[in-house]
C-alpha positions in Angstrom: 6.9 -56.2 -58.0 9.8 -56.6 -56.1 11.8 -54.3 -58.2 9.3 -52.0 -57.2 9.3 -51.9 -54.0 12.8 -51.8 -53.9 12.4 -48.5 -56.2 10.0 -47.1 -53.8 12.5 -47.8 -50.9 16.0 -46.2 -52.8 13.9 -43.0 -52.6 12.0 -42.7 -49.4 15.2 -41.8 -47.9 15.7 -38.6 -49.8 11.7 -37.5 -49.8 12.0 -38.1 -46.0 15.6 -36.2 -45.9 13.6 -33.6 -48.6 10.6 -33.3 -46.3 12.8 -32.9 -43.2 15.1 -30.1 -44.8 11.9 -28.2 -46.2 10.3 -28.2 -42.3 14.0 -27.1 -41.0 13.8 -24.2 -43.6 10.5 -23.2 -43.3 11.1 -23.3 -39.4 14.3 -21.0 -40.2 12.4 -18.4 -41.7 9.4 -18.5 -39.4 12.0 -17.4 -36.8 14.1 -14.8 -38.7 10.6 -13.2 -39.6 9.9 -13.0 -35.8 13.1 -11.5 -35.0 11.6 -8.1 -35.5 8.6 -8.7 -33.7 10.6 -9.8 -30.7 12.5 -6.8 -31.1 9.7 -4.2 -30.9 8.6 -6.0 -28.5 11.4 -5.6 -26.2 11.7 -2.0 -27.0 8.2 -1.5 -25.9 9.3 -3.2 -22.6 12.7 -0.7 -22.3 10.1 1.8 -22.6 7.4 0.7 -20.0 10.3 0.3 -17.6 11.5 3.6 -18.1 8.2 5.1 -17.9 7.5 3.2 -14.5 11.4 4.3 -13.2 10.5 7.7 -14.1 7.0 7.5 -11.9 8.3 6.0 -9.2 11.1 8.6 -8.6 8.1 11.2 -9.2 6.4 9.0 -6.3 9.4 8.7 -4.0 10.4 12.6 -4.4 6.8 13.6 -3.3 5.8 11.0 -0.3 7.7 13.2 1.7 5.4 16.1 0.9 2.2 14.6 0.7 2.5 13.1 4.1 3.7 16.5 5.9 0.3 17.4 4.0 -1.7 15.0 5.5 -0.1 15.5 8.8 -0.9 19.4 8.8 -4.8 18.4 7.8 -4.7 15.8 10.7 -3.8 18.7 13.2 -6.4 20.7 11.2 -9.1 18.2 12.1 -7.7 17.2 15.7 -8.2 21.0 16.5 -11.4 21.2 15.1 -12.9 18.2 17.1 -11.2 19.1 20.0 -13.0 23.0 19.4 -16.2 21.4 18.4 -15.9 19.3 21.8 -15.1 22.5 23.7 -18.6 24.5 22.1 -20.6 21.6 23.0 -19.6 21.3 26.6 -20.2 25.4 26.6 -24.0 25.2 25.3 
C-alpha cells in the first residue's frame, strides 16, 4: 500500500501541473476569441462618438438661429398682448 500511495503522489504533481496548463490554455484562447468582439465593439464606439461630434456641431451652428427665432416670436407675442390689451381698454 505504501508503494502506492507513493505512486499516487509521483504523479499528482504533473496532473495538477497538466490541469493547471489546460485552464491557462483554455483561458488563452477564450481571450484571443474575444479580441474581435472587443474590436467591433470599440469601432461601434468610434462611430457613436463621431455621430454625436457630428450632432453637436449641427446643434452648436444652429443655437444661434433658433434663439433669434424665438426672440422674433417673443416680440411677435409681446406686440400682440400689448395690442390685445390696447382693444380691450377701447371696448
Amino acid at each position: 500500500m505504501i508503494g502506492g500511495a507513493m505512486f499516487d503522489a509521483m504523479f499528482a504533481v504533473p496532473r495538477q501541473l497538466t490541469a493547471v496548463a489546460r485552464r491557462v490554455l483554455v483561458s488563452t484562447l477564450e481571450a484571443v476569441e474575444a479580441v474581435p468582439r472587443i474590436a467591433a465593439a470599440l469601432d461601434d464606439v468610434r462611430a457613436t462618438l463621431k455621430h454625436s461630434e457630428r450632432l453637436a456641431t449641427f446643434a452648436a451652428g444652429e443655437l444661434p438661429e433658433i434663439v433669434y427665432q424665438l426672440e422674433e416670436i417673443k416680440a411677435r407675442l409681446e406686440k400682440l398682448e400689448t395690442a390685445e390689451a390696447h382693444a380691450g381698454h377701447v371696448s
